[in-house]
C-alpha positions as CSV (number, residue, x, y, z in Angstrom):
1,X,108.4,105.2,96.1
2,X,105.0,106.6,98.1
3,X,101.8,105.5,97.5
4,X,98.8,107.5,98.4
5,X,96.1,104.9,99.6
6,X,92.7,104.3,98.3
7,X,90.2,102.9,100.1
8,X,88.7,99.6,98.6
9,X,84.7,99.8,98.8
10,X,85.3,96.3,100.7
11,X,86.7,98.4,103.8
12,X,84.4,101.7,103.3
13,X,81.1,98.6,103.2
14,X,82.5,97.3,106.3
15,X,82.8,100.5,108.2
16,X,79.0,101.1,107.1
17,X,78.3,97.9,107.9
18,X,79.7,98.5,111.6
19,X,77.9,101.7,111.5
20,X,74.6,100.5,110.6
21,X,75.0,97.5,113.6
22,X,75.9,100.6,116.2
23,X,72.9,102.5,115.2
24,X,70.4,99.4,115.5
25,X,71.8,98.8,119.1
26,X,72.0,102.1,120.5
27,X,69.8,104.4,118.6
28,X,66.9,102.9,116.3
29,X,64.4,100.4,117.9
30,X,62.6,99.3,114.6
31,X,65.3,97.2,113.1
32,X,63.4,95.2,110.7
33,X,62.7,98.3,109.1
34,X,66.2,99.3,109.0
35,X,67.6,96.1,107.5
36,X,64.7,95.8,104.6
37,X,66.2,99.5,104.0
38,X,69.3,98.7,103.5
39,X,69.0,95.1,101.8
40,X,66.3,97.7,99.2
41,X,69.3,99.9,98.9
42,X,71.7,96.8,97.7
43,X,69.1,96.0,95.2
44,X,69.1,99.6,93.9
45,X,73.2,99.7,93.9
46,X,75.1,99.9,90.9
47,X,77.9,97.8,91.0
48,X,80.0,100.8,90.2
49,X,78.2,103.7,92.3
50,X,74.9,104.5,91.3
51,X,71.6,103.7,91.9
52,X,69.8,102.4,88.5
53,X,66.3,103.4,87.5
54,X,66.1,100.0,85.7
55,X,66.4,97.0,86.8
56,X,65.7,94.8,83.9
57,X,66.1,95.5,80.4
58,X,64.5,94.0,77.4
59,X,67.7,93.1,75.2
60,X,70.5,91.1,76.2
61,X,73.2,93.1,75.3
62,X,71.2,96.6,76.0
63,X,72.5,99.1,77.4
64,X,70.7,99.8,81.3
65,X,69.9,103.6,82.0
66,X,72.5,105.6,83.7
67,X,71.1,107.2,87.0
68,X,69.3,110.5,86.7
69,X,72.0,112.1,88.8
70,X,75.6,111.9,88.0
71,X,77.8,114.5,89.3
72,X,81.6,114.7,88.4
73,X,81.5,112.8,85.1
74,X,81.4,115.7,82.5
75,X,84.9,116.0,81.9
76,X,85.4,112.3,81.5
77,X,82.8,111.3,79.8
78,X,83.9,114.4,77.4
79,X,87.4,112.9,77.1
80,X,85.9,109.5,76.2
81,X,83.1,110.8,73.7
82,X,86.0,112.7,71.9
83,X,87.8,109.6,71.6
84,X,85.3,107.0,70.4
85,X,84.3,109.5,67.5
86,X,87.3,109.7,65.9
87,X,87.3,107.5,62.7
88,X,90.6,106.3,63.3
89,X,91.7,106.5,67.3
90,X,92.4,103.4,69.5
91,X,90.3,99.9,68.8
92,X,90.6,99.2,72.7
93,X,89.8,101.7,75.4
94,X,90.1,100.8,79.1
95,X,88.1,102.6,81.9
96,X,89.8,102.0,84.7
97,X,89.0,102.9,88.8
98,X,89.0,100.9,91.9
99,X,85.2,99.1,92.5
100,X,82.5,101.8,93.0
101,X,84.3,104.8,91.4
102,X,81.8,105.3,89.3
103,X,83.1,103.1,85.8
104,X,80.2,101.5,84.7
105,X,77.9,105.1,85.6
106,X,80.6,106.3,83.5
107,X,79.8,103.9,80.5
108,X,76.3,103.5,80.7
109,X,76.2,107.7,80.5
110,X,78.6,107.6,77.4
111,X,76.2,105.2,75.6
112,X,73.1,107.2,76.3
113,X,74.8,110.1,74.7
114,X,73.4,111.8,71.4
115,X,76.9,111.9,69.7
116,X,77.8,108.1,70.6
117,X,74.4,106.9,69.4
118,X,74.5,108.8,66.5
119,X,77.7,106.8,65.6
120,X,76.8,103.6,66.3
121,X,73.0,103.5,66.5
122,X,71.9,100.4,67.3
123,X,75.3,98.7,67.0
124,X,75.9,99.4,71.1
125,X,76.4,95.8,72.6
126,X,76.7,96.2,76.2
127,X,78.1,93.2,78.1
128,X,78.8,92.5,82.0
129,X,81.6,90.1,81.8
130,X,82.7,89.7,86.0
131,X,85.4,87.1,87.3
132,X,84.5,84.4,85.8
133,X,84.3,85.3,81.6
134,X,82.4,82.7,79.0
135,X,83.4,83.5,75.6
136,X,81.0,81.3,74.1
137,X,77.8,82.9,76.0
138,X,79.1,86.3,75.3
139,X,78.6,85.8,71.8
140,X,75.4,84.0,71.9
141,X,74.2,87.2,74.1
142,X,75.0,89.2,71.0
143,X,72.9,87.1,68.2
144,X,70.5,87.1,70.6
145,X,70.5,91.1,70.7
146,X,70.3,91.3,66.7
147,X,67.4,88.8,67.1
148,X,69.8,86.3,64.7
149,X,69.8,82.0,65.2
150,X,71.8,81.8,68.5
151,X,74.3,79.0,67.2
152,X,76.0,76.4,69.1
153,X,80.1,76.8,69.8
154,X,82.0,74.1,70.8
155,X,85.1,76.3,71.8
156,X,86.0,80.3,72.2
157,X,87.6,80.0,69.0
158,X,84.7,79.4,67.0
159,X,82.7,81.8,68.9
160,X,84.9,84.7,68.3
161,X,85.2,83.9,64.5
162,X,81.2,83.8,64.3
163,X,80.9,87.2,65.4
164,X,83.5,87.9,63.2
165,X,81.2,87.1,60.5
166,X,78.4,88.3,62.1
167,X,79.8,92.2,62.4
168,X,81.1,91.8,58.8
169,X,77.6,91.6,57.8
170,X,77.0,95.0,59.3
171,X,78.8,96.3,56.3
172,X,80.3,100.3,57.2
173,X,78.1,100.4,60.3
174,X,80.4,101.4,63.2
175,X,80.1,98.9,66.3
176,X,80.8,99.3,69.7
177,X,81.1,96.5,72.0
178,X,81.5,97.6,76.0
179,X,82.7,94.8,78.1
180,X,81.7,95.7,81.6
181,X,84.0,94.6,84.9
182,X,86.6,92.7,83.0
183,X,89.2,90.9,85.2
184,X,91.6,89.7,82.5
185,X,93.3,91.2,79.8
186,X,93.4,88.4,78.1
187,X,89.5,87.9,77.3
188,X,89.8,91.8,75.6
189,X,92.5,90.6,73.5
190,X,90.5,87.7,72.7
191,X,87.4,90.1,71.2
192,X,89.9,92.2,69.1
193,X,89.4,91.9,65.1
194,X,90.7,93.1,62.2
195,X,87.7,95.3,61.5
196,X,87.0,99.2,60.8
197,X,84.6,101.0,62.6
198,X,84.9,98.4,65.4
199,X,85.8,99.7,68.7
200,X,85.6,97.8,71.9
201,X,85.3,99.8,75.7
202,X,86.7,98.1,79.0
203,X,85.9,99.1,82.6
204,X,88.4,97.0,85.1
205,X,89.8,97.5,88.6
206,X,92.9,96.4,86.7
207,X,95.1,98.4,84.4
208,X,95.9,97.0,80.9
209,X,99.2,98.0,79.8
210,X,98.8,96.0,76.5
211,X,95.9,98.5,75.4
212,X,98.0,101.5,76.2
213,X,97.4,103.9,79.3
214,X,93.8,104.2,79.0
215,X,91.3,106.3,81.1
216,X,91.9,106.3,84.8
217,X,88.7,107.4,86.8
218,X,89.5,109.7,89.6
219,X,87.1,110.0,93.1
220,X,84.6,112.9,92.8
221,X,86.0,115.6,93.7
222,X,84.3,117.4,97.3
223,X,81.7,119.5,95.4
224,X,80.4,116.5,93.0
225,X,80.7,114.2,96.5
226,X,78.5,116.4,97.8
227,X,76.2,116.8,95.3
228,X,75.5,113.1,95.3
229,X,75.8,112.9,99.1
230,X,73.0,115.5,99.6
231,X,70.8,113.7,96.3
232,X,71.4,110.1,98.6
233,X,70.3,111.4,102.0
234,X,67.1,113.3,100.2
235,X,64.0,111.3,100.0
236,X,62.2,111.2,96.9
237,X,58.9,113.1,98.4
238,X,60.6,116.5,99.7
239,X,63.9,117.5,101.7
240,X,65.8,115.4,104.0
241,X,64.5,115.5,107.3
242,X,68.3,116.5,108.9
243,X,71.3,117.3,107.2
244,X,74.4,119.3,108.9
245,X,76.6,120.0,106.5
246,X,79.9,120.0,109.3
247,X,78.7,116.1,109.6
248,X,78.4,116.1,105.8
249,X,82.2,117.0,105.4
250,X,83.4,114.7,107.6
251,X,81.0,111.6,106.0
252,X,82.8,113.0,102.2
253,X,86.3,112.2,104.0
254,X,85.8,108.9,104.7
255,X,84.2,108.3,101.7
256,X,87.4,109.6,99.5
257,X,84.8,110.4,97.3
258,X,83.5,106.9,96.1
259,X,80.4,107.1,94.8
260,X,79.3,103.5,95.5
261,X,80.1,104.5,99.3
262,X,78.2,108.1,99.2
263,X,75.4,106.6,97.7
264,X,75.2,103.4,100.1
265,X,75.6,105.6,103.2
266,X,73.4,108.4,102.2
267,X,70.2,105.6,101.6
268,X,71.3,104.4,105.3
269,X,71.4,108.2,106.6
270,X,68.0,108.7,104.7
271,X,65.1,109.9,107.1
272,X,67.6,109.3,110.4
273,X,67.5,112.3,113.0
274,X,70.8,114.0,114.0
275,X,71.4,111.5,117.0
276,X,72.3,109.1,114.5
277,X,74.2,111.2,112.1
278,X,76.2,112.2,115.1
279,X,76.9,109.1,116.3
280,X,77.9,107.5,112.9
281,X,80.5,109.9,112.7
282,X,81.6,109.6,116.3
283,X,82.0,106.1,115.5
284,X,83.8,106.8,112.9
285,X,86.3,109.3,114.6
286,X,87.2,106.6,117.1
287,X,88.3,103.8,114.5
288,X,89.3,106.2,111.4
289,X,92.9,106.2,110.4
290,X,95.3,108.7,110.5
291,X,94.3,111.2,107.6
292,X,97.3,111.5,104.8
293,X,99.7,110.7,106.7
294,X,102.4,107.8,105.7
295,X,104.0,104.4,106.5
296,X,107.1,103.9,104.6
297,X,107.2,101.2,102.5
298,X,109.9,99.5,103.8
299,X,107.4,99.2,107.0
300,X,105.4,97.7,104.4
301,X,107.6,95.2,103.3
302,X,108.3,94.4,106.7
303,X,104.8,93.1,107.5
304,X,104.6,91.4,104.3
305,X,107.8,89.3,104.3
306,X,106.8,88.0,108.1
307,X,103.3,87.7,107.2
308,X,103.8,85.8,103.5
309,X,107.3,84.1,104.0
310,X,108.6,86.4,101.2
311,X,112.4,86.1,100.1
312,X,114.8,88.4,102.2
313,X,115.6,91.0,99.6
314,X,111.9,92.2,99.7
315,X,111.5,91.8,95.6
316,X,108.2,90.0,96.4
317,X,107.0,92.8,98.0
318,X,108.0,95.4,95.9
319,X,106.2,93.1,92.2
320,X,103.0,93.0,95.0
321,X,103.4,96.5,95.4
322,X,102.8,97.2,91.6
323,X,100.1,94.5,91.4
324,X,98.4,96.6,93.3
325,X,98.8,99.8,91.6
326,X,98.0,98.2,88.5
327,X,94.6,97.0,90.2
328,X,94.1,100.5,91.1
329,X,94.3,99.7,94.8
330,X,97.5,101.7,95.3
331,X,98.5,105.4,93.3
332,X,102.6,104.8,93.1
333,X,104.3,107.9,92.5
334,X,108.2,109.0,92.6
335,X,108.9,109.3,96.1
336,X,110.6,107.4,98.7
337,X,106.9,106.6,100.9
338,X,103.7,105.2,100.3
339,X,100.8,106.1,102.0
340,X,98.6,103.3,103.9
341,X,96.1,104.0,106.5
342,X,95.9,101.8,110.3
343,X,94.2,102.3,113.2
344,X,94.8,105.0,116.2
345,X,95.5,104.2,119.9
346,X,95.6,106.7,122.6
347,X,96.4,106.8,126.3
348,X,93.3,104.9,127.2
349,X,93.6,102.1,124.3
350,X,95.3,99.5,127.0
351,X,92.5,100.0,129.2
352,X,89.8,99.7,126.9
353,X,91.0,96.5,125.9
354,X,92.5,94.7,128.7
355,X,90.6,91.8,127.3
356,X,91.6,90.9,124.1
357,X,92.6,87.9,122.5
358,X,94.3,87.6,119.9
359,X,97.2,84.7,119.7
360,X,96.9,84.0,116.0
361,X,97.9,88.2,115.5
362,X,101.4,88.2,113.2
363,X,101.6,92.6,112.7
364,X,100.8,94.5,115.3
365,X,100.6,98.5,114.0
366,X,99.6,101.2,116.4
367,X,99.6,104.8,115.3
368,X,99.6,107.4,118.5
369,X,99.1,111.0,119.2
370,X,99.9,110.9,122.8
371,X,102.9,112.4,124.8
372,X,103.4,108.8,126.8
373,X,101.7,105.4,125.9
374,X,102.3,101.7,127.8
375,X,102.1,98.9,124.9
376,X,99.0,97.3,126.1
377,X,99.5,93.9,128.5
378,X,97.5,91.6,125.6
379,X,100.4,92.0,123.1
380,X,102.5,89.8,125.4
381,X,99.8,86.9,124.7
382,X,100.6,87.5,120.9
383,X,101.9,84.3,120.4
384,X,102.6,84.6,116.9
385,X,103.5,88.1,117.0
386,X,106.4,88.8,114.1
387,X,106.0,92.8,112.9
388,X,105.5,95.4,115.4
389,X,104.9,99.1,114.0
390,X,104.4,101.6,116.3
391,X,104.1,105.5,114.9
392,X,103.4,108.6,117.0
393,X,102.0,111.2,114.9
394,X,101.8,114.1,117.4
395,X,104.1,117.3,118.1
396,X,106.2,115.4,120.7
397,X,107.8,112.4,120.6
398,X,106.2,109.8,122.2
399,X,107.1,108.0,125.7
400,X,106.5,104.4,125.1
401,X,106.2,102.3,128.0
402,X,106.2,98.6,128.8
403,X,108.4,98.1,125.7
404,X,109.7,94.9,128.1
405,X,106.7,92.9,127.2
406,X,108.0,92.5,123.6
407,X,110.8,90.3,125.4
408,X,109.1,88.1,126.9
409,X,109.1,83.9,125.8
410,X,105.6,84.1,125.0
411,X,106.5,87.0,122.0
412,X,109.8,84.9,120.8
413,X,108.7,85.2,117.5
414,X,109.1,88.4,116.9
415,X,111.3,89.6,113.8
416,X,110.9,92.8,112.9
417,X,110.4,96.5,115.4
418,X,109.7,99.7,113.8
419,X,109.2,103.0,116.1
420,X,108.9,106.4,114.8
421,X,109.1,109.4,116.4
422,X,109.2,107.6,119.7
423,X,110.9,108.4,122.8
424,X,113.0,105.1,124.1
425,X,113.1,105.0,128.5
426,X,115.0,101.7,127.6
427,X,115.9,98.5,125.9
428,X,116.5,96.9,128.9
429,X,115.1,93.6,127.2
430,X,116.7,90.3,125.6
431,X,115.2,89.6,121.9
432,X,117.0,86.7,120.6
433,X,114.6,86.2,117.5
434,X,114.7,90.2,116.3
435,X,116.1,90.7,113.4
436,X,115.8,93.9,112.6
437,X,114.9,96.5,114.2
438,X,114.1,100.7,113.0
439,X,114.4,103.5,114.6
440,X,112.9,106.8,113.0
441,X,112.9,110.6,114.4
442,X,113.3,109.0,117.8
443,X,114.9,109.9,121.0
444,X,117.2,107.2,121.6
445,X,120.0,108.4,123.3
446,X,118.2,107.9,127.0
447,X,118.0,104.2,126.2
448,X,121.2,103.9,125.5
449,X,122.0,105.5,128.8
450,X,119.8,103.4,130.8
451,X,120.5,100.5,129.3
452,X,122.1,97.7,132.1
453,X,123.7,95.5,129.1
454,X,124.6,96.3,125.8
455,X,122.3,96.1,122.6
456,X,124.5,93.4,121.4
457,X,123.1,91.5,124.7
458,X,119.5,92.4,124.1
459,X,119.3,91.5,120.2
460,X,122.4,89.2,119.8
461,X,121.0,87.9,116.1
462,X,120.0,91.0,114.3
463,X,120.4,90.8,110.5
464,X,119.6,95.2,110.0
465,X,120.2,97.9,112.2
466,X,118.0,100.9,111.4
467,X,118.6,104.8,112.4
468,X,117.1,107.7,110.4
469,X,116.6,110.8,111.6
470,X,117.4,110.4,115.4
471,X,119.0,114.2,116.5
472,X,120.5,112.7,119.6
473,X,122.3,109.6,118.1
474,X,126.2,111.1,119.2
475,X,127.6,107.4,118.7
476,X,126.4,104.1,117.8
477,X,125.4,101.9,121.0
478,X,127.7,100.0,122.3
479,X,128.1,96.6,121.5
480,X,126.6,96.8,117.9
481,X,129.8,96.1,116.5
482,X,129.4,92.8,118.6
483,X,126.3,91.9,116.7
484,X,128.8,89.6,114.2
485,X,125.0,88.7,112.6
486,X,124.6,92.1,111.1
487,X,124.0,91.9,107.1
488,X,122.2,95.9,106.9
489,X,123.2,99.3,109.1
490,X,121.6,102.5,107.7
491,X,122.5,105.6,109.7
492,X,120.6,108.3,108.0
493,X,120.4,112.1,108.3
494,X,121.9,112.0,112.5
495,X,123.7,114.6,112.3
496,X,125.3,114.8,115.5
497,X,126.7,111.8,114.9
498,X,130.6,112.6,114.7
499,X,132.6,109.1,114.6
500,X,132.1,105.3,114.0
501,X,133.7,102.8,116.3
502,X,136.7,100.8,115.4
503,X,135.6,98.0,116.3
504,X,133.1,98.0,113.0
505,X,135.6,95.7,111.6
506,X,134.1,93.2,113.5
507,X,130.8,93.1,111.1
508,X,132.6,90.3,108.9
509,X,128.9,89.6,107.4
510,X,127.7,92.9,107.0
511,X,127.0,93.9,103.2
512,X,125.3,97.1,103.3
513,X,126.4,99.9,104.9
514,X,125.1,103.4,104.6
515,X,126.2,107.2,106.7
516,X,123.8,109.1,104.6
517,X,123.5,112.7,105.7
518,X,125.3,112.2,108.6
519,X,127.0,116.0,108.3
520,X,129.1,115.9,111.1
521,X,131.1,112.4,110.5
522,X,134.2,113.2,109.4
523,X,135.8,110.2,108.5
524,X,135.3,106.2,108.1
525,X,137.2,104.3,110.5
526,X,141.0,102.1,109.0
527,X,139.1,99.1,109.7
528,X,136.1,99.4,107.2
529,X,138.3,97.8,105.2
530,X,138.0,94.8,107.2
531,X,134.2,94.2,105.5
532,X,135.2,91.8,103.4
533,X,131.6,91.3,102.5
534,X,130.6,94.5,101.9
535,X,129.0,95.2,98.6
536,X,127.1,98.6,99.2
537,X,128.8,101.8,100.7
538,X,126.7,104.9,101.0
539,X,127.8,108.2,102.5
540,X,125.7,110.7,100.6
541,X,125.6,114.0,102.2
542,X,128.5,113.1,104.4
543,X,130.2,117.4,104.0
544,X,132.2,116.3,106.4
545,X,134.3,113.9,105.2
546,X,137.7,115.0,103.4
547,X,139.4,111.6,102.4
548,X,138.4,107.9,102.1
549,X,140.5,105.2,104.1
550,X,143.5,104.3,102.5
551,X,142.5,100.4,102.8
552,X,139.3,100.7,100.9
553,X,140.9,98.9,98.0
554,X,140.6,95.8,100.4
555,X,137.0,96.2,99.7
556,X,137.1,93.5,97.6
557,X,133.5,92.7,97.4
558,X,132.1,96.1,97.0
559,X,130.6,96.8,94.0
560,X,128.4,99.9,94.7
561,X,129.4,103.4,96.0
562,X,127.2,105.9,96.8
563,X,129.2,109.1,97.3
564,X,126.8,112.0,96.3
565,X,127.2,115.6,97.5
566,X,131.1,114.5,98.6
567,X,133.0,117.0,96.3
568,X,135.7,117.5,99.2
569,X,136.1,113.6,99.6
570,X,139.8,112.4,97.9
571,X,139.8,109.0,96.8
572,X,142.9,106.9,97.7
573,X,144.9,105.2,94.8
574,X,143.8,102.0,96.5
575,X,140.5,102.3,95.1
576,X,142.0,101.1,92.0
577,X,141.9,97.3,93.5
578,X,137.9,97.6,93.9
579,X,137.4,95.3,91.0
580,X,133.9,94.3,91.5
581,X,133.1,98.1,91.5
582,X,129.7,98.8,88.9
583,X,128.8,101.5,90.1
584,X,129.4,105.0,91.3
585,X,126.2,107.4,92.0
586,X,128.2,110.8,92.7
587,X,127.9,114.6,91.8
588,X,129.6,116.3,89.0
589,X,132.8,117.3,91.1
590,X,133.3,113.9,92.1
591,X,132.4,112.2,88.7
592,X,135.9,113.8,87.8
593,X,138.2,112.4,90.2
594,X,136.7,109.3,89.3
595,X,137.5,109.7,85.3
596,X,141.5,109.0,86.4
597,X,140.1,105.2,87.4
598,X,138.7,104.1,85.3
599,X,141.0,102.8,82.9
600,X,141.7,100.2,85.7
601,X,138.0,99.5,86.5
602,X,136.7,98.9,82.8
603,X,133.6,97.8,84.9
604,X,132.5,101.3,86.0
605,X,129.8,102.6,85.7
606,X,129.6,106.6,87.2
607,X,126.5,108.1,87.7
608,X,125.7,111.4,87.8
609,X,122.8,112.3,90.0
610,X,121.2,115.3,89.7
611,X,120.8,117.7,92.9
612,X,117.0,116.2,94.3
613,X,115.9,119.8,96.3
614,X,112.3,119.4,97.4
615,X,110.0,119.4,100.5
616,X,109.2,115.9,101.0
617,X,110.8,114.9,103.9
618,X,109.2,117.6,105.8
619,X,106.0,115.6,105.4
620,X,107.4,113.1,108.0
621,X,107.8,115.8,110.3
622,X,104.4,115.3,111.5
623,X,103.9,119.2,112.2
């Protein structure tokens, strides 16, 4: 799975608000001014990203105007007016977006069109519901609005069968009720009636699946940001007095075209000469994060299970993951990363903060684009320190230095190491808390070399063992058979890598074990089939291999087998005594052989996978 990152406003308002602070101290002496600007500007702010020409509005359930300019809508608000006219489409329709997309511009536009109010005249009820719902009032809002006896309700209940009543007594008149900024699906379901001509529309930051798929709002795209960019930095009485359109562009990028943030930094740019426009941005360039780049998710579960205690098999993380996308924080899509978005650190970062503190710190992530790099001396004060990510986006892998620190008793707490694209001088360190430890697109095989004692010696009690994508892994380090703790190994597309140890049968607790893409491993080792816990086996993309071990019907345990693009692999007779075997994920050639089996595996399950041929992993390539 991948996610591509959105931005919530909370972040984007923080960066302005870190922004604004720089500017006051460094560049603009009248700051009363400034904040009475900027506090005028909140006032001014739609919730959802625009700035309203009304403030007030007579009714309680009116509808406010929709801000003269709205860039970016048209085909949305199109798709929506097609669907409320219809005499017989969906009761509930949910707008959904993250905060400051633009939703409730969105609404308040569709109401104020000709077609909509033609439909339901003046049968528009326009609500702002927010965390913290009342039922009860929401109702009384709406008797108020038709100027009817606002009655008394002792529970929801009541409420809702009141206005039950109440619309009934509109006779044919079509009604639309828009609940603004609702957090729970469960107050919607509570307004739906068994009414025609009675249509309710949502905007949320959440998804409701209940209601169907619904309307999600995408960011404006770079012309519409623009648009409103340019309208934001304009003052009322004539033209802005600077605008650069190279600064512009860069502005629209960290915006990811919010319009709650174009709008809020555009009133703050309002008026400002270019000295400030240039330094917002060069703030901005020296704390932005890496631009669509990505952080696997199982970095992502890493953090999370140190950070919130999480169960070991990382299902927590995986139901948070799709809270978030159904919150609209987070855009899953079929992939095997998800984008998420830290902080950069370059040669001079250690020097620049010699001074920090931080002992209550738990993840550490530090994304590089430098040839060499010493982990900064303050991370050995990081008491608390449990996840440690470090990713070198540049051409060349990165030399990483001080990498000794992370040893030392005052990091002891420290669980989990991810490096990618790293160059190791050593592990010449003892870890006796890590547990598991990553290793992606690195150069590794120097460490190994320089190592004075053997990893098994350095991280005695590691649980998973981590390699993808390392070109000058020839062997597994020695001693990681030794490591009797090991539950995980994935070895994954190192292709040099020719032959597994023997001495694997050691690994009495190990359970998963995958050798995916490993082309030049030839065969599994006689005493794999001393795993006796082993329940995953994974060697995908192995060409190389011919023939399984004979013993793999000791495999007792196993009861996945992962064997796809293996067509030259024989299986042994033995496998006939896997009886725990569920499931085989192979290719079509292999599927066959497997046919003869199952008669004595009534379990099986064979899976054909199809053949997966894309670009993606050349996205990790960092080119």
């Amino acid at each position: 799975m991948q996610a591509q990152t959105a931005r919530g406003n909370e972040k984007i308002l923080v960066k302005v608000e870190e922004m604004g602070v720089s500017m006051r101290t460094e560049l603009i002496r009248d700051n009363k001014k400034i904040l009475e600007q900027v506090e005028e500007i909140g006032k001014k702010i739609d919730r959802d990203g625009g700035v309203s020409n009304r403030v007030e509005f007579d009714g309680p359930c009116l509808v406010p105007d929709p801000p003269e300019i709205t860039p970016g809508l048209d085909a949305p608000l199109k798709e929506l007016r097609t669907e409320l006219v219809k005499d017989e489409g969906m009761q509930v329709i949910v707008v959904s977006a993250l905060g400051g997309a633009g939703k409730t511009t969105l609404v308040k536009k569709l109401c104020a069109d000709n077609e909509i109010k033609d439909k339901f005249q003046e049968n528009i009820f326009f609500v702002t519901v927010s965390k913290t719902p009342d039922v009860k009032l929401i109702v009384q809002r709406i008797f108020q609005h038709m100027k009817r006896e606002v009655p008394t309700f002792q529970t929801d209940e009541a409420a809702i069968n009141d206005l039950e009543r109440l619309l009934k007594s509109f006779g044919q008149k079509a009604t639309l009720l828009v609940l603004d900024d609702v957090w729970s699906e469960s107050l919607v379901q509570k307004f739906k009636l068994n009414l025609l001509n009675y249509r309710i529309l949502v905007t949320s930051r959440s998804v409701f699946p209940h209601f169907g798929s619904g309307h999600k709002l995408k960011p404006l795209d770079d012309e519409a940001a623009m648009i409103l960019f340019r309208s934001s930095v304009t003052p009322q009485d004539g033209e802005p007095y600077f605008f650069d359109e190279n600064l512009a562009n860069k502005i629209l990028r960290v915006c990811k075209g919010s319009p709650l943030a174009l709008t809020v930094v555009g009133r703050l740019l309002c008026g400002k000469p270019a000295a400030v426009w240039q330094s917002t941005v060069k703030e901005w360039d020296r704390g932005s994060f890496p631009q669509d780049q990505r952080i696997p998710i199982t970095a992502l579960i890493d953090m999370w299970m140190e950070l919130h205690e999480w169960v070991e098999d990382g299902l927590s993380a995986i139901t948070y993951l799709h809270k978030l996308s159904d919150r609209c924080l987070v855009n899953l899509v079929i992939a095997t990363t998800l984008f998420f978005f830290f902080f950069f650190a370059d040669e001079t970062f250690s020097s620049r903060w010699y001074e920090l503190k931080a002992p209550e710190v738990k993840v550490v992530v530090l994304n590089l684009r430098t040839n060499k790099y010493t982990l900064p001396n303050f991370m050995g004060n990081m008491g608390k320190l449990k996840v440690v990510i470090v990713s070198n986006y540049g051409f060349l892998p990165t030399e990483l230095n001080n990498f000794s620190l992370l040893g030392s008793d005052t990091v002891s707490n420290l669980k989990r190491i991810r490096l990618e694209h790293i160059s190791i001088p050593s592990f010449g360190v003892q870890m006796n808390n890590l547990q598991k430890i990553s290793l992606v697109m690195c150069n590794v095989g120097q460490a190994y070399r320089n190592s004075n004692f053997q990893i098994s010696e350095a991280f005695p009690n590691l649980l998973e063992f981590e390699i993808d994508d390392c070109n000058d892994l020839e062997k597994l380090p020695d001693g990681l058979c030794d490591i009797v703790s090991l539950k995980k190994v994935n070895i994954i597309n190192c292709h040099k890598l020719s032959a597994l140890p023997e001495e694997i049968g050691k690994l009495v607790k190990l359970e998963e074990l995958r050798l995916v893409s490993c082309t030049e491993l030839s065969e599994l080792p006689e005493m794999v089939a001393e795993l006796s816990n082993l329940k995953l086996l994974d060697i995908s993309g192995c060409l190389s291999i011919t023939k399984l071990s004979t013993q793999v019907g000791k495999l007792r345990n196993l009861e996945t087998l992962c064997m796809r693009g293996c067509s030259s692999c024989r299986l042994p007779a033995s496998i006939m005594k896997l009886e725990r075997l569920n499931v085989v994920k192979c290719d079509e050639v292999t599927a066959s052989q497997w046919e003869t089996y199952k008669h004595y595996l009534p379990k099986l399950k064979v899976e054909v996978l199809k053949d997966d041929i894309n670009l993606n992993w050349l996205r990790k390539r960092h080119f």
